[in-house]
Steps between C-alpha positions, in 0.01 A plus 500: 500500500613835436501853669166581397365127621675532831367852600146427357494150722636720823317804484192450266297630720712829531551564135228722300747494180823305347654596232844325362695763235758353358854686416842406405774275663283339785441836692192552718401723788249372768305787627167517770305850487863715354739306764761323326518150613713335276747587243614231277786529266670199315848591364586332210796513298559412118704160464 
């Protein structure tokens, strides 16, 4: 299950909306009413 799976299953009954926006490289933020959670950044490097 991913990100989205795991919060709905914890905290359905919390969440009004989810939305998933994707963007380059693996990055996401995690944020609750404008507080910043999570950031997530994935460094990758060209082989």
């Amino acid at each position: 299950m991913g990100a989205a799976g795991d919060l709905l299953a914890n905290y359905q009954h919390v969440i009004e909306d989810l939305r998933l926006v994707t963007a380059e490289n693996g990055v996401f933020d995690v944020t609750v009413d404008n507080v910043i959670l999570l950031l997530q950044r994935r460094n990758r490097t060209a082989r």
